[in-house]
N, C-alpha and C positions, 0 to 999 in steps of 0.2 A: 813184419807180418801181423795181418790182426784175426782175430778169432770172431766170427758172429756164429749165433747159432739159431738156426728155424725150429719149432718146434712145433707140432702138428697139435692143434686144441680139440679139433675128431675130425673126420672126412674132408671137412668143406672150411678150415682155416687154419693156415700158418702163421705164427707172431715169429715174427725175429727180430733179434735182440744180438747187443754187445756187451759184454761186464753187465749187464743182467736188466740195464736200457731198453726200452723198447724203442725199436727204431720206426719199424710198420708191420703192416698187418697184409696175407692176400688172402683174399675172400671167394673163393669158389662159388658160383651159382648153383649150384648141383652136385651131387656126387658123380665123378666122371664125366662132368665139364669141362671142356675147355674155357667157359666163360665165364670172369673174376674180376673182380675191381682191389687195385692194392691201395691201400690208403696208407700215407705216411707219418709220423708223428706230428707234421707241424698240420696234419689232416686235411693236406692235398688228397685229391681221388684220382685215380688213372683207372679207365676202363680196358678190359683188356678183351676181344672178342675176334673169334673165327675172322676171317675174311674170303668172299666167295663163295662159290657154288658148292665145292667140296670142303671150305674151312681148312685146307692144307697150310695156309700161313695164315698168321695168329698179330693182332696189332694190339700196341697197348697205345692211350691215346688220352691226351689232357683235352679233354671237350671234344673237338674236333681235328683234332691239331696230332699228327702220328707222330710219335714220337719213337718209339720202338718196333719191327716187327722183324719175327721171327719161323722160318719153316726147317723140315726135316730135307734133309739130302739124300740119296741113294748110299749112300755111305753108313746111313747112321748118326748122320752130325748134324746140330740143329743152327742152322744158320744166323744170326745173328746182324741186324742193319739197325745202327742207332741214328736218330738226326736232329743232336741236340744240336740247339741253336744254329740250325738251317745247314751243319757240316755232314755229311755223312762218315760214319765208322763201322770198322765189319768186324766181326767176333765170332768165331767158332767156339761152340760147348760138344767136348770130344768125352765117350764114355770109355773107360780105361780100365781095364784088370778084368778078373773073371770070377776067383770069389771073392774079393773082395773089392767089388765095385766101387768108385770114385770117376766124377766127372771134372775134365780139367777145361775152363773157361782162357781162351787164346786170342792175343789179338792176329792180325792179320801176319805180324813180324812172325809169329809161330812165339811170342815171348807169354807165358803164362801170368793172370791176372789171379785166376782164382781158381780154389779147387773146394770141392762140394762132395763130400762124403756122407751117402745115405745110411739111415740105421734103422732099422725097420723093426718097428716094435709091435710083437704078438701077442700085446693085449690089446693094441688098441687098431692091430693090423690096420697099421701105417706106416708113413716113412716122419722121421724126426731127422734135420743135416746141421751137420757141421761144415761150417762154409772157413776158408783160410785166405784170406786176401794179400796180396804182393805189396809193396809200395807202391809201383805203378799203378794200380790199383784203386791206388787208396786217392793216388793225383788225377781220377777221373769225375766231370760233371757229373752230379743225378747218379753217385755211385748207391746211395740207397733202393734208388728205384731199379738199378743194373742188377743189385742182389736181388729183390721178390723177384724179378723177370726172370733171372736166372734158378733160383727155386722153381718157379714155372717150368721152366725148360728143363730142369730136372725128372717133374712128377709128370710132364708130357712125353717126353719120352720113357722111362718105365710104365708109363699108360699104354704107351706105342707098341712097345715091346712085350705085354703082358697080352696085347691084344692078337698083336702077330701070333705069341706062341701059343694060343688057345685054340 
């Protein structure tokens, strides 16, 4: 198991990092955006933005080329379609517990990759996660860029659900 941690810099960026590495950066356009670009240390860009009329599923995307995209389910659960290198893969991010909130990242087998424990810090009302990665995990392509996405898919759904409950 390995340990990374995101850490909120104010509203509109997270840095995550492993043993204290920075691995990449996702960059919000706005506060309460959906639309961010994650840059990664070796300072690849991936743009990540709404898709459609309603913006309901969300792509991230090296130039033109989709690479990830991701929508909410009736359920609660945010869907997850990776297509690296032209294979497609499916990944459920399930939100789990009640007070003490963790989101667990699942491949299609229902076998757990990763889990993502928010901490929500009231000074800087935001969330800062500790992210726990599996082996399996760790033996997937573009797992750096699978974590900022899944930070995303994190702060998109408690967006989701902060909005619902208001």
């Amino acid at each position: 198991m390995k340990q990374y941690q995101a850490t909120s810099l104010d509203t509109k960026h997270f840095k995550l990092t492993q043993a204290g590495a920075e691995i990449g950066l996702l960059e919000y356009e706005s506060w309460f955006s959906f639309k961010a670009e994650i840059i990664l240390a070796d300072h690849c860009r991936y743009a990540v933005h709404p898709k459609g009329f309603w913006g309901t599923t969300i792509e991230v995307k090296d130039q033109e080329q989709v690479l990830l995209d991701f929508k909410m389910n009736w359920k609660g659960q945010i869907l997850i379609r990776s297509l690296f290198g032209g294979a497609e893969e499916y990944y459920i991010l399930k939100h789990k517990g009640l007070l003490k909130s963790t989101f667990v990242l699942v491949h299609r087998e229902e076998t757990e990759l990763l889990s993502i424990e928010p901490d929500f810090k009231w000074t800087r009302l935001n969330f800062d996660y500790q992210l726990t990665a599996s082996d399996a995990f760790e033996q997937l392509d573009r797992k750096e860029l699978l974590l900022l996405t899944a930070v995303h898919c994190a702060n998109y759904y408690l967006t989701m659900m902060t909005a619902a409950a208001a």
